[in-house]
Each structure stands twice: as structure tokens, then as C-alpha cells.
N, C-alpha and C positions, 0 to 999 in steps of 0.2 A: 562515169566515175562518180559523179554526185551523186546520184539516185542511189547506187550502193553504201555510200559513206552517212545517207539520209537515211534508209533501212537499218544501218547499224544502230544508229541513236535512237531509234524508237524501240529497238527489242531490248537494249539496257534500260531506258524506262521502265518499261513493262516489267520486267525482273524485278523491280524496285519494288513498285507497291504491292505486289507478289508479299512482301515479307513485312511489311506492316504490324502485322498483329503481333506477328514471332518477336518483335520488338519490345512490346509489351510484357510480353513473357517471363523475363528476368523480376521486373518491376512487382507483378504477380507472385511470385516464388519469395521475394524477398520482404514483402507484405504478412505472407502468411509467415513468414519466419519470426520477425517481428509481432507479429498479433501470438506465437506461443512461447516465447522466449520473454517477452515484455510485458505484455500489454496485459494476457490473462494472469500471470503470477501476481499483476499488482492489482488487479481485479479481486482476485482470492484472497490477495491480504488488507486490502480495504474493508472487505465483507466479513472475514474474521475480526477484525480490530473493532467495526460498527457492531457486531453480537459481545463483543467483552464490552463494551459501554452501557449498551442496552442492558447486561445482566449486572452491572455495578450492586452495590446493598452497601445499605450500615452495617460498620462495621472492617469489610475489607480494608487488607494493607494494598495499596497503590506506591506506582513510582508513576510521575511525571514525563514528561516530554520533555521538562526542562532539568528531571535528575532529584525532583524533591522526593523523600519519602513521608510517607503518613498514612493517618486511616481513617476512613471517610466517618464523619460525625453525622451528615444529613446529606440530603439529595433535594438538586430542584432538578425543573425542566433539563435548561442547559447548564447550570452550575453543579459544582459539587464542593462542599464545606471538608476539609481536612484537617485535622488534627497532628500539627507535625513534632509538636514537643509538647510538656503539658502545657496547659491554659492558653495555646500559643496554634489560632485557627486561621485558615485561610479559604481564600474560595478561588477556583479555579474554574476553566470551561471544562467541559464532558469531553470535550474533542484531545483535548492535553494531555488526559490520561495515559501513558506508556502504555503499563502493565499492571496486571495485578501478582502479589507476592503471596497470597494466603487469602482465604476467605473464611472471616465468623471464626478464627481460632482464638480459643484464649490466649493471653499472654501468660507465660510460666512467670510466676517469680522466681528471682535467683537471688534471694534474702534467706531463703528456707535452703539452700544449697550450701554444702562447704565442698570445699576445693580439696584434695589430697596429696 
């Protein structure tokens, strides 16, 4: 009667590590789900956001990361000089940039405009 009930327990072992891998599997599946759901969308919008920095100029209207608006008077390395009202400049990092609103347009006067 032992020997039988000793047989038993070793072929449920055996089953076990049988499935080892298949364990994994889930973990696998939910990796890649993750890596195109997550990981590459923010990949793509990092590397979009690092070519609007790199293509900045004098000139462009810019917004902030912190909601300023202006338009860039000069360029260094990693700063950028803003113009946000007249005579009234600031300097920011390259990285803080939002977005840009317009590039190298003139600004229209609305002195020469009447209203009807």
C-alpha cells in the first residue's frame, strides 16, 4: 500500500515542472502589451518633442510647460531668452518649452483695423 501511494507523489511532481515555462507565459504576453500600449507611445512622443526643441529660432511664439506665452528673442545651448510682454524678458531651459504656436510670423497690427 506504501509503494503505491509513493508512486502517486512522484508522478504529481513530475506534472509540475512539466508547466514551468507555461507559467511564464502570461508574464510574456503582458510585457509585450505593455511595451505597445506604454512604453513605445512615450518613446514617440519624447522623440517628437526632442525635434520641436532642436528646430526652435528666433522669433517663434512658444507656450511653456508652465503655461507662459512669448516669443523667443535668442537662443543658447540649453536656454532660451523669451519675450513675454514688452521690454519684460525671461530665460528658460530648452526642455520647458510646451509647444510652439506660430513660427517667424509677423505680428498684424490691429491700430490700422476698425471694428464694424
Amino acid at each position: 500500500m506504501i509503494n503505491t501511494a509513493f508512486a502517486m507523489g512522484q508522478a504529481g511532481a513530475a506534472g509540475g515542472q512539466a508547466g514551468g515555462f507555461t507559467a511564464f507565459v502570461p508574464l510574456i504576453l503582458m510585457f509585450v502589451i505593455f511595451y505597445f500600449l506604454l512604453i513605445r507611445p512615450q518613446q514617440k512622443k519624447a522623440k517628437e518633442h526632442q525635434n520641436m526643441i532642436n528646430s526652435l529660432k528666433k522669433g517663434d511664439r512658444i507656450i511653456t510647460s508652465g503655461g507662459v506665452h512669448g516669443t523667443i528673442t535668442s537662443l543658447g545651448d540649453t536656454t532660451v531668452s523669451l519675450e513675454i510682454a514688452e521690454n519684460v524678458k525671461i530665460k528658460i531651459n530648452r526642455g520647458n518649452v510646451g509647444a510652439t504656436l506660430q513660427t517667424n510670423a509677423p505680428a498684424e497690427s490691429k491700430k490700422g483695423k476698425k471694428s464694424k
